[in-house]
C-alpha positions as CSV (number, residue, x, y, z in Angstrom):
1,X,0.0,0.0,0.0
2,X,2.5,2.4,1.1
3,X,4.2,1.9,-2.5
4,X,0.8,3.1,-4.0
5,X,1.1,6.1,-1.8
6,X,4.4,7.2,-3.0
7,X,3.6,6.4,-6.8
8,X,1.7,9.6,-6.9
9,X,3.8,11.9,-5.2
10,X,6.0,11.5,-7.8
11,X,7.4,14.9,-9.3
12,X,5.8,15.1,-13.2
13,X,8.7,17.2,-14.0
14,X,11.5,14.6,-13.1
15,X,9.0,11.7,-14.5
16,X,9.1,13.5,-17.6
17,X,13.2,14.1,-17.4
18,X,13.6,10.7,-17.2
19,X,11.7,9.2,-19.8
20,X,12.9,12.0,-22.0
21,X,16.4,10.7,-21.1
22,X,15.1,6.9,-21.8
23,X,14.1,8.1,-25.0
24,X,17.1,9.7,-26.2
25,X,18.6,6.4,-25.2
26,X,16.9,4.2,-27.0
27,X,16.4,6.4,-29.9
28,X,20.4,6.2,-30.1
29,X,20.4,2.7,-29.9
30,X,17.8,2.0,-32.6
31,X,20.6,4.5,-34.6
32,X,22.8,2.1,-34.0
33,X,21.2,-1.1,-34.8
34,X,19.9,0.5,-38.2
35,X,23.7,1.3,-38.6
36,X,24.8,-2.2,-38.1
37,X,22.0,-3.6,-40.2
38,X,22.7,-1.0,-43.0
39,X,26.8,-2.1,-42.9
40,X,26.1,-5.7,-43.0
41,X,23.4,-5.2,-45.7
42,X,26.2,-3.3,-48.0
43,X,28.5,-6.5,-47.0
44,X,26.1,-9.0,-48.3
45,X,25.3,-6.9,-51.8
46,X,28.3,-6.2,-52.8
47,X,30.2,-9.5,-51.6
48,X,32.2,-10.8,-54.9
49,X,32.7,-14.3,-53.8
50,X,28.9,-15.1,-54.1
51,X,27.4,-16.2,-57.2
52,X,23.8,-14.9,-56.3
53,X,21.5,-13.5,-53.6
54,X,18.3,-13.7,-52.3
55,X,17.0,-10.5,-53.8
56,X,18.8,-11.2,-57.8
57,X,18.5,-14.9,-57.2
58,X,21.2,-17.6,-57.5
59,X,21.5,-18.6,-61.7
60,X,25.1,-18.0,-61.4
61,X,25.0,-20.9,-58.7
62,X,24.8,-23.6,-61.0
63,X,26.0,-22.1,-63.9
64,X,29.4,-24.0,-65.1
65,X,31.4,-21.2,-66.8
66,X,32.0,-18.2,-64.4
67,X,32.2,-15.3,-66.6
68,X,33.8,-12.2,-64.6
69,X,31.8,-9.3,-65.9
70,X,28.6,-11.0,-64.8
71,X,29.9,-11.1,-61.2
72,X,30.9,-7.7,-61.7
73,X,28.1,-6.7,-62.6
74,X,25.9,-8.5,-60.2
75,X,27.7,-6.4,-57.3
76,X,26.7,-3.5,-58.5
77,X,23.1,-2.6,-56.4
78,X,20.3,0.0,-56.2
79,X,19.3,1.9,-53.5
80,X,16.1,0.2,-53.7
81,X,17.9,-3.3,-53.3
82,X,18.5,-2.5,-49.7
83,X,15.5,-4.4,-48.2
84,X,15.9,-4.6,-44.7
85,X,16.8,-1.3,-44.5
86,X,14.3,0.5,-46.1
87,X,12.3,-1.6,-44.0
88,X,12.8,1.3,-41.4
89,X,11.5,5.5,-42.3
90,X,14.5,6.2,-40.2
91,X,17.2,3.9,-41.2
92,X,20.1,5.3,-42.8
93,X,19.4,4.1,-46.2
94,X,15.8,5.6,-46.1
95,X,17.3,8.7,-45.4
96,X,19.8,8.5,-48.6
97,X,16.3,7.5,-50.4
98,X,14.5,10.5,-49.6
99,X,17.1,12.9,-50.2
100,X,17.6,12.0,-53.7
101,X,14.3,12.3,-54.4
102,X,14.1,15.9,-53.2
């Protein structure tokens, strides 16, 4: 009970400081995850060694002559390729997006 009674004398102004400060907080670290997710994104499309990916699909998988300018020319990506992180309005690659359009 006595915990009750000292939930509502609670300041609003330092309840309000603080979850301002939460939110900061995890507005950074969703920054940072969209960061990570953006790195290892660019990693995975423009990764030489593979002969395919899930957005292009694999038919230079099974494909017995490797010619080099296909490979070269399957790194190259769109913005618009980058599907997990255009998945997020705030994600680095969204932002890249939007600015070219404007």
């Amino acid at each position: 009970m006595e915990a009750e009674g000292q939930k509502g004398t609670v300041n609003p102004s330092a309840m309000l400081a603080s979850l301002l400060s939460r939110r900061a907080k995890l507005h950074e670290e969703l920054r940072n995850i969209e960061k990570q997710v953006y790195d290892m994104e660019t990693s995975y499309l423009q990764d030489p060694g593979q002969c395919g990916n899930v957005l292009k699909g694999f038919e230079g998988f099974l494909s017995s002559s490797k010619n080099t300018a296909l490979l070269k020319r399957s790194r190259k990506f769109q913005p618009e390729d980058r599907l997990f992180s255009l998945s997020s309005v705030t994600s680095p690659a969204a932002e890249e997006l939007a600015a070219g359009r404007d």
